[in-house]
C-alpha positions as a printed Julia matrix, in Angstrom:
595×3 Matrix{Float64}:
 -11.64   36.76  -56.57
  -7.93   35.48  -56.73
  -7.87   31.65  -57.46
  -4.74   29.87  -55.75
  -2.26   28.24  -58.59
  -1.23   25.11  -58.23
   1.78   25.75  -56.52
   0.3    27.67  -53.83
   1.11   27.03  -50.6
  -2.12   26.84  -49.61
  -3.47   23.87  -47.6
  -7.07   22.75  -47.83
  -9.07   21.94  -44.44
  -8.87   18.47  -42.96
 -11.98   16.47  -43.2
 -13.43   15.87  -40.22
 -13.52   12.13  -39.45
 -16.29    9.94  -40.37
 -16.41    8.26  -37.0
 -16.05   10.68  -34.65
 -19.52   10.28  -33.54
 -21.08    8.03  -35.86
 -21.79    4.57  -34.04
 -18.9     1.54  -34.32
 -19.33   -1.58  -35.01
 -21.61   -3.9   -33.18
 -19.12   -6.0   -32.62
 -17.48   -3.31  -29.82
 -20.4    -3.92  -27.11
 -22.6    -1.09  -27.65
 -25.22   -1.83  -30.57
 -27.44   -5.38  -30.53
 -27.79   -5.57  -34.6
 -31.19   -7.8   -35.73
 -29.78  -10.71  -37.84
 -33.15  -11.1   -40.38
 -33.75   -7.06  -40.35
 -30.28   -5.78  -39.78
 -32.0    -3.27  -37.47
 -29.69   -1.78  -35.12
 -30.39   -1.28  -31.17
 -28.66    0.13  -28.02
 -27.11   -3.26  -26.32
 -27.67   -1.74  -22.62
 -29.18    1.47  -20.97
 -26.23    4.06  -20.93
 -25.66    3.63  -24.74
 -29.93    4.61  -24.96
 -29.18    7.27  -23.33
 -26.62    9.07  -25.64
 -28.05    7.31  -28.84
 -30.39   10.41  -30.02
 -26.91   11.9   -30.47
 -25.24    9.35  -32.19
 -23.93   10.55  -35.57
 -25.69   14.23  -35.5
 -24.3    15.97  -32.57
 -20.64   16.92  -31.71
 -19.22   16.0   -29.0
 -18.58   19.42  -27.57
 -21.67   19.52  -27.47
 -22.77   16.64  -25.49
 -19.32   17.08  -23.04
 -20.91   20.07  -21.13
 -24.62   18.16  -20.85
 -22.77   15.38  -18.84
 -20.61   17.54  -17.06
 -24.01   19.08  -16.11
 -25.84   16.03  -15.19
 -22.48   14.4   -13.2
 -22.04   17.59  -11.57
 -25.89   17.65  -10.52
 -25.75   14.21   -9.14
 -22.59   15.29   -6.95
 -24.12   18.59   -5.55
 -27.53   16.73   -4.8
 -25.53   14.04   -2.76
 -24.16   17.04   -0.58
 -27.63   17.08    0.51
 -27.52   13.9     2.68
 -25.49   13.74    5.81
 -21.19   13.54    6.21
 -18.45   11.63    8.6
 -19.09   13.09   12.04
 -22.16   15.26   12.18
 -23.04   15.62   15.24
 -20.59   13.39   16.54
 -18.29   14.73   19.26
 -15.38   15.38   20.48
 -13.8    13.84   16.9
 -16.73   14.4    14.87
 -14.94   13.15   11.17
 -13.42   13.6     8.03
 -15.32   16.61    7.27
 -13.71   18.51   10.96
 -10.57   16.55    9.61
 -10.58   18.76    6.53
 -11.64   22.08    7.77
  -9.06   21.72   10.84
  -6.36   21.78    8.72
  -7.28   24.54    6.71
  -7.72   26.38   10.36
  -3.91   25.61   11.55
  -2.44   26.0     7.95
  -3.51   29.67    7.65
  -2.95   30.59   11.62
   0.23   28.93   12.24
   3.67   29.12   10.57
   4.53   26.14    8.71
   6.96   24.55   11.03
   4.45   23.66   13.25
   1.9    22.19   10.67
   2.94   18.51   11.69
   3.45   18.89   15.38
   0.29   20.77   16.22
  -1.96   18.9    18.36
  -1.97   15.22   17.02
  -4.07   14.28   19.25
  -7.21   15.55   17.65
  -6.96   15.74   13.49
  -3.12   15.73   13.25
  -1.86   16.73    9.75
  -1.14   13.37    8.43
  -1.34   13.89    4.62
   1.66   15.41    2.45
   2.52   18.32    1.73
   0.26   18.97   -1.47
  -2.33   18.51    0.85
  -1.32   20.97    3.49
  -0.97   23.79    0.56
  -4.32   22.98   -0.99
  -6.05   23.25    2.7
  -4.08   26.58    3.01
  -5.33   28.17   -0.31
  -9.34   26.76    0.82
  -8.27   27.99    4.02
  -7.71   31.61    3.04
 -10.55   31.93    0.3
 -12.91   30.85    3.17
 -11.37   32.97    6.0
 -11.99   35.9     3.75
 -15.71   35.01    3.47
 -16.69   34.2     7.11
 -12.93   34.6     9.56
 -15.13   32.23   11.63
 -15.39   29.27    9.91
 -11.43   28.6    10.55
 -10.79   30.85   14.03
  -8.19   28.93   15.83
  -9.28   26.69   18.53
 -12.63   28.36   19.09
 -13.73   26.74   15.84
 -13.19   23.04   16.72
 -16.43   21.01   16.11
 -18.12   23.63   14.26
 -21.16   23.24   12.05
 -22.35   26.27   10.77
 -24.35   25.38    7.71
 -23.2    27.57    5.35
 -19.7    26.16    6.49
 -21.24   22.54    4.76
 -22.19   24.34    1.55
 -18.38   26.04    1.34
 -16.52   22.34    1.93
 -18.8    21.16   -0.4
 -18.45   24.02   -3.03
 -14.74   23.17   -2.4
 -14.78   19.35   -3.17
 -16.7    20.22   -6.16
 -14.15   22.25   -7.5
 -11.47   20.78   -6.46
 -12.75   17.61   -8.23
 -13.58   19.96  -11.49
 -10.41   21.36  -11.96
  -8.66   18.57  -11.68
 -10.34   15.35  -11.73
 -12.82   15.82  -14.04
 -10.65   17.14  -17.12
  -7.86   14.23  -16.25
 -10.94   11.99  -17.14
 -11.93   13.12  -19.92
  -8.21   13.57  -21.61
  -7.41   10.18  -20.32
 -10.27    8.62  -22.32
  -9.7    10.63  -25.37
  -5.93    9.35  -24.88
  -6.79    5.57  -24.08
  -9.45    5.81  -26.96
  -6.89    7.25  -29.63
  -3.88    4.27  -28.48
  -7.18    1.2   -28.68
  -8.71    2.15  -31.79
 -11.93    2.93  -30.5
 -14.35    5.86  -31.46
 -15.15    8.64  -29.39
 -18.65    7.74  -29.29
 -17.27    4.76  -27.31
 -15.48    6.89  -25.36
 -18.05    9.2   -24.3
 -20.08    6.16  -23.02
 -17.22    5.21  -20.52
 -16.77    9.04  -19.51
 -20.33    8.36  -18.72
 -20.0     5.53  -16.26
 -16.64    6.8   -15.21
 -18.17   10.29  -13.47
 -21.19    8.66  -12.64
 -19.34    5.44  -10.55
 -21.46    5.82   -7.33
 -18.02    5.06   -5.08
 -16.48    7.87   -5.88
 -19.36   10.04   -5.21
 -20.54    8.87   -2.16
 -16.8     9.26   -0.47
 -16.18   12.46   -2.04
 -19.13   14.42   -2.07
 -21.44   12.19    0.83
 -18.89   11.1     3.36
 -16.28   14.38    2.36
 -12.9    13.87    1.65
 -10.75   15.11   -1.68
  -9.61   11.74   -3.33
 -10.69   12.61   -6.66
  -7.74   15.29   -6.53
  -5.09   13.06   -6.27
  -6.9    10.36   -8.32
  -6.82   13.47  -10.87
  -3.1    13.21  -10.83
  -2.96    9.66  -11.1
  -5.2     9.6   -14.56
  -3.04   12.3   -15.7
   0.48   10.7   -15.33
  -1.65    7.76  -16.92
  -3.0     9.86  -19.98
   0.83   11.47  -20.32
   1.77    7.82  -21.01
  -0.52    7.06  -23.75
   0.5    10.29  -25.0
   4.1     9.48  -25.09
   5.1    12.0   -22.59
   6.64   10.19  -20.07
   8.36   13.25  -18.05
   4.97   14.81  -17.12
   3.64   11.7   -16.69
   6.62   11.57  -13.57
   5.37   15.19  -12.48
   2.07   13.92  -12.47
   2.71   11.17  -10.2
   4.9    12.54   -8.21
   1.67   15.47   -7.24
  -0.59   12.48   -6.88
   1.9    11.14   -4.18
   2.45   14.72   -2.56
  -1.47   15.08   -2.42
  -2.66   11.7    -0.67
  -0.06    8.57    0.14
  -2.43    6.06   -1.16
  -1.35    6.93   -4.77
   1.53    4.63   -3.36
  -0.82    1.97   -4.66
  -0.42    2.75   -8.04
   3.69    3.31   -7.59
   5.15   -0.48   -8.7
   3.58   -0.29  -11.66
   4.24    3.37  -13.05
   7.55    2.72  -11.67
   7.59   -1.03  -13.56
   6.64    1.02  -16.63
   8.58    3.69  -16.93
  11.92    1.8   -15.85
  11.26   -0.55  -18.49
  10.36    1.76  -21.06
  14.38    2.68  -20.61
  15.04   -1.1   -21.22
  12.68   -2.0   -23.8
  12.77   -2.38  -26.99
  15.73   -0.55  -26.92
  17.88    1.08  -24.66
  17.41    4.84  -23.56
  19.75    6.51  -21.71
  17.69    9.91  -22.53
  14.6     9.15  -21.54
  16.14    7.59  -18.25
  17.99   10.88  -17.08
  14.98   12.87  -18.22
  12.41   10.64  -15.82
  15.26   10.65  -13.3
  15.92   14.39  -13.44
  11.84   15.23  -13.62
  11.43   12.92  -10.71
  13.84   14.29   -8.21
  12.9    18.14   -9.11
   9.03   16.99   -8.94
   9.39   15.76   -4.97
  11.73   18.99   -4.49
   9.45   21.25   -5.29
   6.39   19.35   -3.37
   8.88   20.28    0.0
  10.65   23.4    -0.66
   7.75   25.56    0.74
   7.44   23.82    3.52
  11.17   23.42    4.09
  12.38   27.0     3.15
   9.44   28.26    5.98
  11.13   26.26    8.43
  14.42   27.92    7.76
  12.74   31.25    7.54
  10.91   30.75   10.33
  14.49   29.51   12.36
  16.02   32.7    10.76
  13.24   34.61   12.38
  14.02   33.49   15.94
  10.86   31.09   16.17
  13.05   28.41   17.86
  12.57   24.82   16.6
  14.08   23.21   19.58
  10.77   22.69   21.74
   9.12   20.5    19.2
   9.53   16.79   19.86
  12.14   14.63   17.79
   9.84   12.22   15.86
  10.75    8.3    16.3
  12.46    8.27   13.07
  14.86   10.71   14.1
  15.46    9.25   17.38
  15.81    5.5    15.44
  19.06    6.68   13.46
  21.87    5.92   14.22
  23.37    9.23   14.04
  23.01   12.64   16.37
  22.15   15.77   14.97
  23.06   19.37   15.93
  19.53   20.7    17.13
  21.77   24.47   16.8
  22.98   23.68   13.39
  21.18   25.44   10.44
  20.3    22.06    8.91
  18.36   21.13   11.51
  15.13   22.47   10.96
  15.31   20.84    7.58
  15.84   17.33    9.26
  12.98   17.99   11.74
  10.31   19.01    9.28
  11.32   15.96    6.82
  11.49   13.33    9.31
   8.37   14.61   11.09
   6.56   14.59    7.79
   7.61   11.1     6.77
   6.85    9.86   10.66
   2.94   11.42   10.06
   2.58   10.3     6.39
   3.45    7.09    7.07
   2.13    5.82   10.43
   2.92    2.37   11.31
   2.12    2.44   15.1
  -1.55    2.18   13.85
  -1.89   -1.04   13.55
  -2.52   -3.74   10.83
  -6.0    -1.97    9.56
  -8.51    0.2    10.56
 -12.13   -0.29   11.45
 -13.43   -3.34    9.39
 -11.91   -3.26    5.52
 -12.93   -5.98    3.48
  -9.06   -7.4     2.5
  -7.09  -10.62    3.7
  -5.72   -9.24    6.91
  -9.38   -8.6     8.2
 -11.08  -11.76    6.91
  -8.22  -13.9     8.7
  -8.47  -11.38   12.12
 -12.53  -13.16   11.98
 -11.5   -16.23   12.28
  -7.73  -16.22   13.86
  -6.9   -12.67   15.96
  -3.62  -11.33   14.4
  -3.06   -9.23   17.56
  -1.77  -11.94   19.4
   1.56  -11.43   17.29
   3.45   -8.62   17.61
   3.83   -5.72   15.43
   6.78   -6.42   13.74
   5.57   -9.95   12.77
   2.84   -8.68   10.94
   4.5    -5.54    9.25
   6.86   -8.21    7.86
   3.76  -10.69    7.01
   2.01   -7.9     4.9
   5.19   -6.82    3.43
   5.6   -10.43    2.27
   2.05  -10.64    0.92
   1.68   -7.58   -0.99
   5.24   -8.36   -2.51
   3.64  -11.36   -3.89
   0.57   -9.79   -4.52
   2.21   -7.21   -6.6
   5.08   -9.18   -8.57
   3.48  -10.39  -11.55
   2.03   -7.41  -12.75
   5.38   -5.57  -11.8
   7.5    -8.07  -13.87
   4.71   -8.16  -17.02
   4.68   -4.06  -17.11
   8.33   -3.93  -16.68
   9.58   -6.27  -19.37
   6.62   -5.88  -21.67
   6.23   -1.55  -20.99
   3.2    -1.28  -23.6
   0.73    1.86  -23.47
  -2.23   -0.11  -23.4
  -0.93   -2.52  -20.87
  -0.79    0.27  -18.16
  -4.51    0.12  -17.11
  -4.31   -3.59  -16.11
  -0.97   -3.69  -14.77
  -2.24   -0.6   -12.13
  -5.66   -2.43  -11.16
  -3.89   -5.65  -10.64
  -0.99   -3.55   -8.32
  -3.8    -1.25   -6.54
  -5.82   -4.76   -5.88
  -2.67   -6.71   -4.78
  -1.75   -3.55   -2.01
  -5.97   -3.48   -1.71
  -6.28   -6.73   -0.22
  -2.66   -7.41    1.39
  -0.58   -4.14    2.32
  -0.67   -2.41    5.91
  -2.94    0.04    7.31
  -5.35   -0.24    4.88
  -8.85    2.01    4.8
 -11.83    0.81    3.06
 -11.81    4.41    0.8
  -8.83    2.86   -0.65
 -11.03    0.76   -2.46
 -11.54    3.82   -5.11
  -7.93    2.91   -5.86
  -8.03   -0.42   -7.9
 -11.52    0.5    -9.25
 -10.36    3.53  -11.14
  -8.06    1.54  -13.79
 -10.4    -0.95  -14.07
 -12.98    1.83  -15.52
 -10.36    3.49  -17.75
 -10.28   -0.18  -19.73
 -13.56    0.73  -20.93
 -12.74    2.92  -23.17
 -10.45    0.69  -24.96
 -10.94   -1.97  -27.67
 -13.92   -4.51  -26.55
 -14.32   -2.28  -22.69
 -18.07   -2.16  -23.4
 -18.33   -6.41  -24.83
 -19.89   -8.15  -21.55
 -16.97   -9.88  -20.6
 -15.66   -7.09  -19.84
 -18.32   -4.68  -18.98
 -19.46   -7.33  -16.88
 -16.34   -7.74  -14.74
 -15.94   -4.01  -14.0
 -19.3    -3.65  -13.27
 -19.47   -6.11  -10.6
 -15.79   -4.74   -9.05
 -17.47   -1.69   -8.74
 -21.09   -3.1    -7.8
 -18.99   -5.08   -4.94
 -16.85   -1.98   -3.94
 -19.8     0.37   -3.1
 -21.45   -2.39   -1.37
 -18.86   -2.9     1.2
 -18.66    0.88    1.89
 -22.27    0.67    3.26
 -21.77    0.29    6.6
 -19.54    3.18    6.73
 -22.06    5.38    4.43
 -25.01    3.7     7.11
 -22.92    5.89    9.69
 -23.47    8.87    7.53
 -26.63    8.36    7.09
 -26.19    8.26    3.43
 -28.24    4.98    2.83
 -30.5     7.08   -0.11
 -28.14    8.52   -2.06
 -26.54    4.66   -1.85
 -29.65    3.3    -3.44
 -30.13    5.85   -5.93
 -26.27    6.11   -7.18
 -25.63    2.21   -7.19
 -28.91    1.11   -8.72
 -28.63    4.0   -10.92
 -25.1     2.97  -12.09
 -26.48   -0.69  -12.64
 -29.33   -0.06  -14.44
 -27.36    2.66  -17.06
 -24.29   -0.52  -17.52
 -27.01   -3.04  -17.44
 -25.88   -5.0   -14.63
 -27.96   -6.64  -11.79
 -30.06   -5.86   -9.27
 -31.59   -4.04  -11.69
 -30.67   -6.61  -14.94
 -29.34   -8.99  -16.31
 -28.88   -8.2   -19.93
 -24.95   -8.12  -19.56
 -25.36  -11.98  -18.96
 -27.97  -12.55  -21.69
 -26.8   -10.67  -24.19
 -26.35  -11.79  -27.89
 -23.37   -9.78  -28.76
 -20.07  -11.84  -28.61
 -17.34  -11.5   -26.59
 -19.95  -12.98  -23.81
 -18.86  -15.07  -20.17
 -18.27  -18.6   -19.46
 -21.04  -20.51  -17.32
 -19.21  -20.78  -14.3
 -18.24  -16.67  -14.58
 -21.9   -15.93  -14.45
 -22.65  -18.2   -11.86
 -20.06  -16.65   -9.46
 -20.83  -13.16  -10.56
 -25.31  -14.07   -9.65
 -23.93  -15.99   -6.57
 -22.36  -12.36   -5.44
 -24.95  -10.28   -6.55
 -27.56  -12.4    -4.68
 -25.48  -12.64   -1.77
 -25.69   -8.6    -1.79
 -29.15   -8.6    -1.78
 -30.11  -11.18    0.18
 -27.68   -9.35    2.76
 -28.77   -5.94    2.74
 -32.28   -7.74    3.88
 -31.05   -9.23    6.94
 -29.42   -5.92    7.56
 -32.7    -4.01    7.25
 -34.72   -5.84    8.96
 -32.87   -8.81   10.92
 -31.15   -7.95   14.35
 -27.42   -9.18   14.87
 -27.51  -12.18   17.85
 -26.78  -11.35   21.23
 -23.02  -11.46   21.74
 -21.96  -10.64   17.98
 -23.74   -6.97   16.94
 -21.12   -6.63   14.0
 -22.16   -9.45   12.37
 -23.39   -7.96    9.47
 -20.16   -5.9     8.73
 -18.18   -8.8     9.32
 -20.26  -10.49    7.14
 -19.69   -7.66    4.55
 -16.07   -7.67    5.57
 -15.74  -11.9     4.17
 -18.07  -11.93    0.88
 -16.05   -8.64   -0.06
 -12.75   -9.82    0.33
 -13.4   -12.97   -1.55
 -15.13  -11.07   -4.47
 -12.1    -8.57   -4.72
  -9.98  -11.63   -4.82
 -11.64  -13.14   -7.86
 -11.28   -9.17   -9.29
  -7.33   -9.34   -8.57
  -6.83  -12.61  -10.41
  -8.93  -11.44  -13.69
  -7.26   -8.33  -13.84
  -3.81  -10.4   -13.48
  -5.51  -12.54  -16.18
  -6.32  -10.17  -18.6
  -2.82   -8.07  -18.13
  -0.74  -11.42  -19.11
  -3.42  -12.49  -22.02
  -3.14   -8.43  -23.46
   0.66   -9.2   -22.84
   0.54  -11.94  -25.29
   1.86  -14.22  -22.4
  -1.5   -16.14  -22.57
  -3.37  -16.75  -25.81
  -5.94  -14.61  -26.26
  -9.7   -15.55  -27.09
 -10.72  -13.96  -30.76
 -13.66  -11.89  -29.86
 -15.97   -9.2   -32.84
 -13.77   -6.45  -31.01
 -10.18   -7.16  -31.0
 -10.04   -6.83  -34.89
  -6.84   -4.41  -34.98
  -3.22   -4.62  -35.94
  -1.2    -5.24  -32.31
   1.51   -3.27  -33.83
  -1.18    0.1   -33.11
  -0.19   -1.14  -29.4
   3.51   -0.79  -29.01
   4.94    2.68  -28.35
């Protein structure tokens, strides 16, 4: 045997890490330590869970067991009912879905936004209208059927349900699911914290009941463009701020409500130009990535139109949209260009549609809570699009100005909840999915330094508690009330959070809430409960049969407020604007913080 000399360039092998899955310190939320016998304990359910693990098992080895046991509580949920079963002429969001993939595959792309808008219109971007084409063709080739044009309107074959939700699934798997988990990892590394920590907020971040009940119960793909969004997020921490831009800019191509998050990546990354020091690099480089990202999101669809116009398939017979007709200027409809003009403003006219109105159906933000008590469609349209410009412009600025002059890593998280909750509760045309939106963020901060302490567990727990709670009446439609019951009171008991208890307010460790915080966190959680019960078993009055939703619509709005103004709270006390409390868990040097 040779021995090396001792100028060999060998290299020994790194030591693996002490902590990387050995428990932290009590003071971080997650062990309850016995002052006389120093014995330690798990401070809530979720950290029980993964304890036998603690310190003896890697984590590759305990990532595929919750990947399992997520993944099982999705595919059981695709059990239950989905929007419009049985439910004619619409039916839902499921038809929505499976409609597009039946004109994306059958017809040539110049028509994809003009075909028949008055049943499921393609009204998503472009990113969209590819993915439905690839699910399109995988499923043609296993039953033509499922997607025949026209003749399979309204169809509910089934198997067809087990496909859509094979494709959700996977969709969310390839894309979601891994942005997660890197994210973590990513926000973990920038806090300090230990990936035992972090594995305990992957936990509660797959098993949020929200998410799974829209996704995989009421069908839709938001966890594909909330994919994106997490990964333009984790690109930040990592310091890679151009795919962070090409990120984004897919999050935006695959679902318009990304929009939500745009003031404050766009806050961020503009003043991460500024601040500390100028860049001129890094500002062509997110300028450059930016403008080839959204080219690239429409050059199929635009280079198909001009195909298609090369091929003699005459663009002329589809309808100018309003947005063409507004400007000021006339177009050639025989020049080449025009095809490109049509598809782009026909796009933006679907993407964007403001003839809908101020919201849809009953969404538990300002616009609806004021429409209870003082009807907003006594004003015109224009008066209220200017109204809700004004408000979420208001809503929005403070976290825009603190991200943008203070453009810190570990800043981000906050300074996207408070945007998503300022657009949540005051911009136009608002759903209640949107509601994912704000809550995402607000579960990535629990992977950072004192995310699992009860003042902050607590708070996302209860924006997330509230959230799935006001989506009941539209999962009642679905009839999805038991996977509700087991998801949320699952989630609950696992973060330790009422109805099921209330050790998050009791607990010993420090970091704990004020008096008047728990009393307007109990006062909400009672108000749940106590409202659910009238729900069940009380019968609206004569005259008023919503008033249960609207009911829903009022104690949700004002508990999303309170969530808006703590996460505005917390993003100028982490921004050193406010002085912050000295808790067991912020213990580390600030300077880890900047970039």
């Amino acid at each position: 045997m040779i021995m090396s000399g001792p100028n060999s360039s060998h290299k020994p092998r790194k030591k693996r890490k002490v902590d990387a899955y050995f428990g932290p310190p009590s003071g971080h939320g997650t062990i309850l330590v016995d002052p006389a016998t120093k014995a330690q304990k798990p401070a809530f359910p979720l950290v029980a869970f993964l304890w036998p693990a603690k310190g003896t098992v890697s984590q590759w080895v305990i990532l595929p067991l919750i990947l399992m046991v997520a993944g099982l509580f999705r595919w059981t949920t695709g059990f239950w009912g989905y929007s419009g079963f049985q439910k004619p002429p619409m039916h839902g969001d499921l038809e929505a879905q499976r409609h597009w993939m039946e004109i994306s595959i059958h017809l040539p792309l110049s028509e994809w936004y003009f075909y028949d808008l008055q049943y499921w219109g393609l009204d998503y971007p472009p990113l969209t209208a590819y993915h439905s084409w690839l699910l399109g063709k995988i499923g043609s080739f296993i039953n033509p059927d499922w997607f025949a044009l026209s003749s399979s309107r309204g169809l509910e074959d089934p198997i067809l349900k087990v496909y859509m939700r094979a494709t959700a699934f996977i969709s969310e798997y390839l894309v979601y699911v891994p942005a997660v988990i890197i994210g973590l990892r990513q926000f973990a590394r920038i806090q300090g914290t230990t990936s035992w920590e972090a594995s305990i907020a992957l936990v509660a971040f797959l098993m949020q009941p929200a998410t799974i009940l829209i996704d995989h119960g009421h069908f839709q793909y938001n966890t594909v463009m909330l994919g994106f969004a997490i990964a333009s997020m984790s690109s930040v921490f990592a310091g890679r701020y151009i795919w962070s831009c090409v990120f984004f800019v897919a999050s935006l191509g695959f679902k318009q409500m990304a929009l939500f998050y745009a003031p404050a990546v766009f806050a961020f990354l503009a003043g991460s130009c500024l601040f500390p020091r100028i860049s001129i690099s890094r500002f062509l480089g997110i300028a450059v990535a930016t403008v080839i990202s959204f080219a690239l999101l429409y050059v199929p669809l635009l280079l198909g139109a001009l195909y298609e116009s090369y091929r003699g398939i005459a663009q002329q017979p589809l309808p100018a949209p309003p947005l063409l007709v507004s400007l000021p200027m006339q177009f050639d409809e025989n020049a080449w260009y025009y095809p490109l003009v049509l598809q782009t403003a026909q796009s933006i006219h679907r993407i964007f549609p403001f003839a809908r109105g101020l919201f849809e159906d009953k969404v538990p933000n300002v616009w609806c809570a004021i429409h209870t008590f003082h009807k907003l469609h006594q004003y015109s349209s224009t008066t209220v699009q200017r109204a809700a410009l004004l408000a979420t412009s208001a809503a929005i600025t403070p976290p825009f100005l603190i991200l943008f002059l203070k453009p810190r890593k570990d800043l981000l998280p906050w300074g996207l909840a408070a945007t998503a909750w300022g657009f949540f509760l005051c911009s136009y045309q608002v759903h209640e999915k949107n509601i994912l939106l704000p809550l995402l963020p607000m579960l990535m901060v629990l992977a950072g330094e004192g995310g699992l302490l009860p003042s902050t567990r607590a708070w996302v727990g209860f924006a997330n508690m509230l959230g799935v709670w006001t989506l009941f009446p539209l999962l009642k439609r679905d009839e999805l009330r038991v996977p509700y019951a087991v998801l949320s009171l699952l989630w609950a008991y696992l973060m330790g959070l009422p109805p099921t208890s209330l050790s998050v307010y009791q607990s010993g460790l420090g970091g704990g809430l004020t008096a008047p915080v728990k009393i307007l966190h109990l006062s909400f959680y009672l108000a749940m409960v106590v409202w659910h019960v009238f729900e069940a078993f009380v019968a609206p009055p004569h005259g008023k049969p919503d008033l249960w939703v609207v009911l829903n619509v009022l104690i949700g709005a004002a508990g999303f407020g309170f969530c808006y103004l703590w996460c505005l709270f917390r993003l100028a006390e982490e921004s050193g604007l406010l002085r912050k409390k000295r808790t067991a868990g912020n213990s580390k040097e600030k300077g880890r913080k900047d970039q």
